[in-house]
The first five atom37 places (N, CA, C, CB, O) and aatype in JSON, in Angstrom:
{
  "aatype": [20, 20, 20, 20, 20, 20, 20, 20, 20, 20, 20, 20, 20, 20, 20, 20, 20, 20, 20, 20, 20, 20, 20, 20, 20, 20, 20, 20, 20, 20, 20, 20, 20, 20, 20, 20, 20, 20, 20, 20, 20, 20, 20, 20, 20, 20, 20, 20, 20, 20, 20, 20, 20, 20, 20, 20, 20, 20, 20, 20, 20, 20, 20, 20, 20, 20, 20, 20, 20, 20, 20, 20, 20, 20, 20, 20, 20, 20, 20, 20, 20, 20, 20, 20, 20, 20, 20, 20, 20, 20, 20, 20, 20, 20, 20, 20, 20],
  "atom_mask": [
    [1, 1, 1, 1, 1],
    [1, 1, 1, 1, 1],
    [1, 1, 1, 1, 1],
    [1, 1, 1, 1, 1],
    [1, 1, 1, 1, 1],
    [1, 1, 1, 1, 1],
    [1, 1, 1, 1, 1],
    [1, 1, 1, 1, 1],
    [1, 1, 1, 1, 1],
    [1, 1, 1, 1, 1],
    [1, 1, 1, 1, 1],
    [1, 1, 1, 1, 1],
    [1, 1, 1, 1, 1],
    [1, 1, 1, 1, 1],
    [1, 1, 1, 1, 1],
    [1, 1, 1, 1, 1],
    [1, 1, 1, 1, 1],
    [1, 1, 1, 1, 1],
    [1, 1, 1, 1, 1],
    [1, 1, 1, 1, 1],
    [1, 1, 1, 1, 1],
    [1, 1, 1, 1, 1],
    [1, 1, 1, 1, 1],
    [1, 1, 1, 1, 1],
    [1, 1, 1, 1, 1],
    [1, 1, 1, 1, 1],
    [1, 1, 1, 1, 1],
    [1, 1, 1, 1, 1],
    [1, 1, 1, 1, 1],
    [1, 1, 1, 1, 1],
    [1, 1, 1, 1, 1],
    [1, 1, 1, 1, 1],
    [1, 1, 1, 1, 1],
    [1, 1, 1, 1, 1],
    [1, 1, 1, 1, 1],
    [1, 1, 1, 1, 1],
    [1, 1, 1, 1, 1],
    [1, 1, 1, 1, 1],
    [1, 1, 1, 1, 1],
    [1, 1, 1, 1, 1],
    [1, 1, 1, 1, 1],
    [1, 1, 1, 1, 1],
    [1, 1, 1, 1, 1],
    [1, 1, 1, 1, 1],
    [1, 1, 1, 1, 1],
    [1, 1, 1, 1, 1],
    [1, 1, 1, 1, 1],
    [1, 1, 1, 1, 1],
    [1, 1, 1, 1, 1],
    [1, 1, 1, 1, 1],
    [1, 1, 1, 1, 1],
    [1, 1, 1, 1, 1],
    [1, 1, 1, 1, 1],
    [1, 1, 1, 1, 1],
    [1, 1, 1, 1, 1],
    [1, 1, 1, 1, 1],
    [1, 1, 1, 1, 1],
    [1, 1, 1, 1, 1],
    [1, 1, 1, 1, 1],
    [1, 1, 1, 1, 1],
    [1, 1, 1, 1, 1],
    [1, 1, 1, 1, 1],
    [1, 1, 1, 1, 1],
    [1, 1, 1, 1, 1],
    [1, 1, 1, 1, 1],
    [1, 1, 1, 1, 1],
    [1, 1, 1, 1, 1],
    [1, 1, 1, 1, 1],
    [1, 1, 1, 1, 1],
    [1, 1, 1, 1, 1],
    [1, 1, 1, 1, 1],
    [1, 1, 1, 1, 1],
    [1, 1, 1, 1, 1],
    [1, 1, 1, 1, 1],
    [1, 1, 1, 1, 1],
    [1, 1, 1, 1, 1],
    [1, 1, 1, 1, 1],
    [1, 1, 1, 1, 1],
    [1, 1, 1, 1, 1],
    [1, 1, 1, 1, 1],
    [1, 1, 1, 1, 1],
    [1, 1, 1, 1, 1],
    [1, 1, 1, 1, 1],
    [1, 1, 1, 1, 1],
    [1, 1, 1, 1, 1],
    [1, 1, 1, 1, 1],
    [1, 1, 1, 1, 1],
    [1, 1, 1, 1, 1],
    [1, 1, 1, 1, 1],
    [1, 1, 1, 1, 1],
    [1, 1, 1, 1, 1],
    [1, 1, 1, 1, 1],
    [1, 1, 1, 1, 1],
    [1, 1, 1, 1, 1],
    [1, 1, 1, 1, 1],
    [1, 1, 1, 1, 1],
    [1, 1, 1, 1, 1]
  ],
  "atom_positions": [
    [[196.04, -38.12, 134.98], [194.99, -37.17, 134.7], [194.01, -37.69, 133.65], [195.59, -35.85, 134.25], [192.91, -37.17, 133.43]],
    [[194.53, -38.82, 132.96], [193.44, -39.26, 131.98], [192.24, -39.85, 132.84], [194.04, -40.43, 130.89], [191.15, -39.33, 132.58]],
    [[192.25, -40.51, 133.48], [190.83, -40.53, 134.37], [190.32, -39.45, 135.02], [190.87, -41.39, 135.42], [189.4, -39.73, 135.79]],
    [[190.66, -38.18, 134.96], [190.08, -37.63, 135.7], [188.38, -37.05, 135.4], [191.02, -36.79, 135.93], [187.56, -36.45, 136.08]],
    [[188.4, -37.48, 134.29], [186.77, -37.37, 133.68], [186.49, -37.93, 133.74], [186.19, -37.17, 132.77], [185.52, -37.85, 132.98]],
    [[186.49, -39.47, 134.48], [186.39, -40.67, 134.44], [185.33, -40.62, 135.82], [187.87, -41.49, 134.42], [184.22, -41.08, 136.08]],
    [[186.62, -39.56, 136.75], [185.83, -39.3, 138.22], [185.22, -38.28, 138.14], [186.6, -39.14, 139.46], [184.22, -38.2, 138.86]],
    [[185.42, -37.61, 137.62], [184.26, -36.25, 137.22], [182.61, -37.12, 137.61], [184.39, -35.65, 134.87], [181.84, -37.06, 138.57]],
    [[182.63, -37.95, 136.22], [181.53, -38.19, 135.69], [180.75, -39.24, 136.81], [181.82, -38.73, 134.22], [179.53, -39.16, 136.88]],
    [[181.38, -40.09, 137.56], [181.23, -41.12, 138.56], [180.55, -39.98, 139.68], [182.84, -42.02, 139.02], [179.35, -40.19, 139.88]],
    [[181.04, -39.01, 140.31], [180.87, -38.51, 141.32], [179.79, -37.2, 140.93], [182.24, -38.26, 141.93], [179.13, -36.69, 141.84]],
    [[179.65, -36.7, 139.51], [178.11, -36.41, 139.13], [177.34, -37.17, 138.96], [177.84, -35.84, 138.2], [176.25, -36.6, 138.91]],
    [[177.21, -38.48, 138.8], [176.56, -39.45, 138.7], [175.55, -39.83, 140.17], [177.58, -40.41, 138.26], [174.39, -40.18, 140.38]],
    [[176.62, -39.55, 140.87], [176.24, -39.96, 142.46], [175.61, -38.88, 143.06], [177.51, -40.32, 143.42], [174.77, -38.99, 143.95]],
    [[176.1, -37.61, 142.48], [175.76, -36.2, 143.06], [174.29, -36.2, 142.26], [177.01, -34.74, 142.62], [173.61, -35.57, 143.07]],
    [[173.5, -36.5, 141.29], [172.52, -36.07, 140.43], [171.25, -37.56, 141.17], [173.21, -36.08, 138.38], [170.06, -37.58, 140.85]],
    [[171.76, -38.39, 141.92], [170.73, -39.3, 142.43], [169.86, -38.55, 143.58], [171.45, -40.65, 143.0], [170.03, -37.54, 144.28]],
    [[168.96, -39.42, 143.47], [167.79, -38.63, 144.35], [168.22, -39.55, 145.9], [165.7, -38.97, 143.58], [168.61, -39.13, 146.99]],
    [[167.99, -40.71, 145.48], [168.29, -41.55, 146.65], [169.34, -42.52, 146.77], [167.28, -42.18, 146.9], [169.56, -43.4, 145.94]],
    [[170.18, -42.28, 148.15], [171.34, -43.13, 148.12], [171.17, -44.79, 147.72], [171.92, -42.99, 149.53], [170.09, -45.27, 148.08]],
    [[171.82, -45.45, 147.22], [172.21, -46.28, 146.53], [173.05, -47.62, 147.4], [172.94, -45.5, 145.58], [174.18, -47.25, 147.75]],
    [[172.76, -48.91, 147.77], [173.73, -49.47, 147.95], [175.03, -49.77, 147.38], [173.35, -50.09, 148.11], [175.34, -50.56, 146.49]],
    [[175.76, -48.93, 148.1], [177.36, -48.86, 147.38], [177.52, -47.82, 147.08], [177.77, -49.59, 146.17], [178.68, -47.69, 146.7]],
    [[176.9, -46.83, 147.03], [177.5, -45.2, 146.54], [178.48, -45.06, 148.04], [175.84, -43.55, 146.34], [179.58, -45.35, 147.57]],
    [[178.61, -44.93, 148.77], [179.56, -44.99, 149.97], [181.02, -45.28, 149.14], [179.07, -46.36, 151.21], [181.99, -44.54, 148.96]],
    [[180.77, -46.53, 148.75], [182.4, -47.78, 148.72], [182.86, -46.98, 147.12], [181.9, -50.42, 148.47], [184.01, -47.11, 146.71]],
    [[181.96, -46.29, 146.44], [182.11, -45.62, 144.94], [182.77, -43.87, 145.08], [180.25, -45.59, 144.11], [183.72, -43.39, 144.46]],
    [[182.04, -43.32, 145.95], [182.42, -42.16, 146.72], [184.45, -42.42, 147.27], [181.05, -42.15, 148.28], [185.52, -41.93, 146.9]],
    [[184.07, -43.36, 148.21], [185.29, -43.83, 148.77], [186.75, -44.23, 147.26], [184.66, -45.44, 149.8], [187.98, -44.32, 147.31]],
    [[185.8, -44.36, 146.15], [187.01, -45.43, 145.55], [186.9, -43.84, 144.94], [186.83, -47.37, 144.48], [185.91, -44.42, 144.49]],
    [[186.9, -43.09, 144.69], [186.71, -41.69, 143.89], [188.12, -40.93, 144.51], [184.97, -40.71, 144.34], [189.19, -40.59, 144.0]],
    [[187.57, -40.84, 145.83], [188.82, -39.94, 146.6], [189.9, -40.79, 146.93], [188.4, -39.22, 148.03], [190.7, -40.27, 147.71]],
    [[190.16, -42.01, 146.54], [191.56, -42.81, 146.5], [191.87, -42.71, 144.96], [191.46, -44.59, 147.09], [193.04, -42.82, 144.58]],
    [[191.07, -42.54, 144.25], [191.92, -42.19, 142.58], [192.56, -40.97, 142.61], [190.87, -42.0, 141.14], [193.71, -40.69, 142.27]],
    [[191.51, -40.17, 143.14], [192.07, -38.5, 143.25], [193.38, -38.36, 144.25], [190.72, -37.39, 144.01], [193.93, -37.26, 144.23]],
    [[193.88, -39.25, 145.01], [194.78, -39.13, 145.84], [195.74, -40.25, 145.23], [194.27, -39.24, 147.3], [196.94, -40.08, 145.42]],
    [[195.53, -40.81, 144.88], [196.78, -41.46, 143.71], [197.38, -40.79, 142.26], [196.16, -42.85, 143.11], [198.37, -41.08, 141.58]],
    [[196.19, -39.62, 142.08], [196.72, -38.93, 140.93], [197.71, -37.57, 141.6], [195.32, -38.41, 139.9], [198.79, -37.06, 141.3]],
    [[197.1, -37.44, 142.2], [197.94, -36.69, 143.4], [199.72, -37.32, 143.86], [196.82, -36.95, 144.93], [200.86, -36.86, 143.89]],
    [[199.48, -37.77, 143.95], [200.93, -38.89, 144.37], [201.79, -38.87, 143.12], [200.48, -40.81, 144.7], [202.85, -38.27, 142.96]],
    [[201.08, -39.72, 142.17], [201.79, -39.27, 140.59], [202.31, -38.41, 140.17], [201.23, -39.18, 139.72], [203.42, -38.39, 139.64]],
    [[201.15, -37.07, 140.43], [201.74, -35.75, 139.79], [203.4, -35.4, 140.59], [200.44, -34.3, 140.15], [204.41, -34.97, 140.04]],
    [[203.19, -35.79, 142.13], [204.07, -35.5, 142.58], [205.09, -36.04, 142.24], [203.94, -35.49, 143.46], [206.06, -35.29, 142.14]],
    [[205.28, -37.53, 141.94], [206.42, -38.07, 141.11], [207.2, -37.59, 139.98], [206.06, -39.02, 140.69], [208.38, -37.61, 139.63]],
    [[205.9, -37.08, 139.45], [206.61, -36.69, 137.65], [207.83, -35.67, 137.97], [205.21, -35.6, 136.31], [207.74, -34.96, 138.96]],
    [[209.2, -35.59, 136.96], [210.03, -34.81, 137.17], [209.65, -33.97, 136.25], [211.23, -35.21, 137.21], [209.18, -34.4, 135.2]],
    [[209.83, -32.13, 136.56], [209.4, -31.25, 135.68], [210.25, -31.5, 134.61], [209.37, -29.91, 136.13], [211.21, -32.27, 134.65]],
    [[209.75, -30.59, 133.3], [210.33, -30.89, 131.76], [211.28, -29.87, 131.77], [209.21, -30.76, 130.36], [210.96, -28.89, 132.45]],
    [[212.75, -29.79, 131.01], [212.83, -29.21, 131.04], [212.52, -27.98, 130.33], [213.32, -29.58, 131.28], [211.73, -27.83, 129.4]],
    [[213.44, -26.89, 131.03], [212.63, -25.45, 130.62], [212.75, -25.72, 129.29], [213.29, -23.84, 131.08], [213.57, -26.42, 128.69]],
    [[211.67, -24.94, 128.83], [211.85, -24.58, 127.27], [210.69, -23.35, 127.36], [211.44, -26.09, 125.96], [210.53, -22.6, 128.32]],
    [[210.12, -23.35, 126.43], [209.18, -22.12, 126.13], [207.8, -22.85, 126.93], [208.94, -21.69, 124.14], [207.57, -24.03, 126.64]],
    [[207.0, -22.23, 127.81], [205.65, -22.36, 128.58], [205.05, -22.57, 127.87], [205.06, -21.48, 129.27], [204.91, -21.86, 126.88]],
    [[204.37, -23.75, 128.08], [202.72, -24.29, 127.4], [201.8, -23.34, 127.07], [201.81, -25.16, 128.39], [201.07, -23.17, 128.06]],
    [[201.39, -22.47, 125.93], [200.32, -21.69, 125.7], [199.15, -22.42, 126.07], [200.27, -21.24, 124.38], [198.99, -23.64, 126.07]],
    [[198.02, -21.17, 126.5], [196.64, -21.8, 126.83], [196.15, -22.24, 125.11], [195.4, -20.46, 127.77], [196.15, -21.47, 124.16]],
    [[195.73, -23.78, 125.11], [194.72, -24.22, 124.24], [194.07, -25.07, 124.37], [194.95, -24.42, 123.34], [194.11, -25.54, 125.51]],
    [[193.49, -25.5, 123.76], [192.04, -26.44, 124.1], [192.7, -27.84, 124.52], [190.82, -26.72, 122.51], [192.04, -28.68, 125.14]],
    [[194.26, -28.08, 124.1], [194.64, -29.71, 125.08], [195.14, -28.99, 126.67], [196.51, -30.96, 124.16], [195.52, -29.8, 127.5]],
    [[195.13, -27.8, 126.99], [195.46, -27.5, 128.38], [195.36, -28.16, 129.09], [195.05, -26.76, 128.9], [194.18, -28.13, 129.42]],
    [[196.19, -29.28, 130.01], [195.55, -29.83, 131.19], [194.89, -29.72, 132.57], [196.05, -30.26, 131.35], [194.46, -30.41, 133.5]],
    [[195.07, -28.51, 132.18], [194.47, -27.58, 133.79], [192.9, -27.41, 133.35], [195.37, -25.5, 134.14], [192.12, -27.42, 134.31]],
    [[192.29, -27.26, 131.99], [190.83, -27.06, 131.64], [190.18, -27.74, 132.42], [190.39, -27.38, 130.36], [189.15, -27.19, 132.84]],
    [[190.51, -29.33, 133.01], [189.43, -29.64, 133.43], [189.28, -29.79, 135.04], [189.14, -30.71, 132.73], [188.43, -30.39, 135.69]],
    [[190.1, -29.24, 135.33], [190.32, -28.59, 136.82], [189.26, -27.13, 137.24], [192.12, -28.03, 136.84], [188.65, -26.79, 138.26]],
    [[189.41, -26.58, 135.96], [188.83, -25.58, 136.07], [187.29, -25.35, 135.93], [189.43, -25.0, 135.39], [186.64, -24.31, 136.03]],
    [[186.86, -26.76, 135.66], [185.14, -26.39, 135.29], [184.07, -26.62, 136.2], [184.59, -27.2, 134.13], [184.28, -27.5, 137.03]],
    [[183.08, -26.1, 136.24], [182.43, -25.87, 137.8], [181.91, -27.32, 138.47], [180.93, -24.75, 137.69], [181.66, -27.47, 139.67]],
    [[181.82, -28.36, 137.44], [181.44, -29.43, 137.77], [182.55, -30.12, 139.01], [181.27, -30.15, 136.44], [182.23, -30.85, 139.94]],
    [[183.77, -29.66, 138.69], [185.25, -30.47, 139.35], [185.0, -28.8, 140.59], [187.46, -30.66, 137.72], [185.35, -28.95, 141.76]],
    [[184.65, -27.98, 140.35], [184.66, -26.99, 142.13], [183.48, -27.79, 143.22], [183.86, -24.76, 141.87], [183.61, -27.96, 144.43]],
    [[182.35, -28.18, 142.36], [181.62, -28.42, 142.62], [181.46, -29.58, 143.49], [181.25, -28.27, 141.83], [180.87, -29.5, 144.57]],
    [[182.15, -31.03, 142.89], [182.57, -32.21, 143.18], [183.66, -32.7, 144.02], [182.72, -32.58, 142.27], [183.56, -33.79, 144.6]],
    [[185.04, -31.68, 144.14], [186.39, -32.14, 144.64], [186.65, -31.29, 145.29], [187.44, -32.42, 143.83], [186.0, -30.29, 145.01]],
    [[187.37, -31.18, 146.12], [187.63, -30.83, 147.39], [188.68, -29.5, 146.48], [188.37, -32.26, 148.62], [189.54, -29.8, 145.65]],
    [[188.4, -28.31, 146.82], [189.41, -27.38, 146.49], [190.71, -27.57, 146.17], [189.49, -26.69, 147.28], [191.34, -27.62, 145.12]],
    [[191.03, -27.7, 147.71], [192.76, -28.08, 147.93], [193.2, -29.38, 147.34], [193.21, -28.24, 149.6], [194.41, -29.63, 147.34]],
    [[192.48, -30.11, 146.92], [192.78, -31.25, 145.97], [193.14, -30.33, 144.95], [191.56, -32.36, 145.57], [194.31, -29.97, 144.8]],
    [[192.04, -29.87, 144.11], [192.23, -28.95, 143.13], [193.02, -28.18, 142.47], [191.8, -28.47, 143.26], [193.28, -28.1, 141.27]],
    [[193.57, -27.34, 143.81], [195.27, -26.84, 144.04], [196.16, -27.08, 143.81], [195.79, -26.77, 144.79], [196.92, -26.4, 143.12]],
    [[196.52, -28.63, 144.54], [197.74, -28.92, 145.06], [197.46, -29.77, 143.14], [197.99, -29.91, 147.04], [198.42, -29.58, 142.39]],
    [[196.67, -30.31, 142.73], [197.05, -30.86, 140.69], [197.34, -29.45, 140.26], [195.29, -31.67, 139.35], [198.44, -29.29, 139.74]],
    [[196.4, -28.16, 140.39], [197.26, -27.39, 139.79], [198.71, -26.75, 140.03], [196.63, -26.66, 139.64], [199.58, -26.42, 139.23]],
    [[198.67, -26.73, 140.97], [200.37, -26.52, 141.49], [201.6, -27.52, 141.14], [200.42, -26.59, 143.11], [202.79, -27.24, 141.1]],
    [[200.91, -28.87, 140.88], [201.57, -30.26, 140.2], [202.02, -30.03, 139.11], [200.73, -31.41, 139.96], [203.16, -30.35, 138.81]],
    [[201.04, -29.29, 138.14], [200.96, -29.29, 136.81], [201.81, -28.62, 136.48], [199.94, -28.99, 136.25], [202.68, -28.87, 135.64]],
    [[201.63, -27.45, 137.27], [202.24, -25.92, 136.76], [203.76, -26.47, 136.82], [201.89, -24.28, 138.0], [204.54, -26.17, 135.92]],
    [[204.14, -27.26, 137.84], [205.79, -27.27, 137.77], [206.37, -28.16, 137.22], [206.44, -27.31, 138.88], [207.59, -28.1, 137.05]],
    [[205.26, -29.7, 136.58], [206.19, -30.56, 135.69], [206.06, -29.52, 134.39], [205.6, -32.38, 135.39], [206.99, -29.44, 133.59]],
    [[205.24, -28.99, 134.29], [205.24, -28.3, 132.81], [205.98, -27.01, 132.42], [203.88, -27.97, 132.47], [205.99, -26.47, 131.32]],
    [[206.66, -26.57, 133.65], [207.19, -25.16, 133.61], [206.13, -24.35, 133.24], [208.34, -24.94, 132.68], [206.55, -23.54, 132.41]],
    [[205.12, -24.22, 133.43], [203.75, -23.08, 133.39], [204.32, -22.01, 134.46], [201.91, -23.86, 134.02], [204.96, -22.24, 135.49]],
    [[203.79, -20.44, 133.76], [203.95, -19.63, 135.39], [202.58, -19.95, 136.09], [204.15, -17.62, 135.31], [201.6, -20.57, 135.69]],
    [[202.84, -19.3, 137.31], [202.17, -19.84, 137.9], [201.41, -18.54, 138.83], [202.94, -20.94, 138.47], [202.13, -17.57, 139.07]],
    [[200.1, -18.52, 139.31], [200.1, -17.17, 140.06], [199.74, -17.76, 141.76], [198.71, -15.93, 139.29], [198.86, -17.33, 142.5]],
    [[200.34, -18.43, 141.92], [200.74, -18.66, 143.63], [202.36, -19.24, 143.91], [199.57, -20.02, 144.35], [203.14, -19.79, 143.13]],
    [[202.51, -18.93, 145.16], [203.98, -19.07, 145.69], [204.03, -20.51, 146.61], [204.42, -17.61, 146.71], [205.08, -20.86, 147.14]]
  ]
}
């Protein structure tokens, strides 16, 4: 998840051009293979165990899932399936089944 502002910023970058670019394609392309390797990861991680739930604060790792730039940029169900990742290595509740 530490790159994930990394791709934030790459794929507003690409989204804020007027005219396509040689190579925004192969940059686009390398965007949604990071996002699908962080994906893979999350799925690896083994949850922590229980202890007391992560309060919401400003290191939350879900914040930057949540900001309109990443609804805007990434595919929803990408979106989802990290927060659904998150929620269960971290023991977070969660409000889907």
């Amino acid at each position: 998840m530490t790159r994930f502002g990394l791709i934030l910023d790459t794929l507003g970058a690409l989204d804020r051009s007027e005219l396509p670019h040689p190579g925004d394609a192969d940059i686009r392309h390398g965007c949604e293979r990071a996002l699908t390797a962080i994906l893979l990861e999350l799925a690896r991680i083994e949850p922590v165990v229980q202890g007391s739930p992560l309060e919401t604060t400003d290191n939350n790792p879900l914040t930057p899932l949540y900001s309109a730039t990443a609804n805007k940029l990434i595919d929803s169900d990408q979106l989802l399936r990290m927060e659904q990742f998150i929620h269960r290595i971290l023991g977070m509740p969660s409000n889907f089944q």
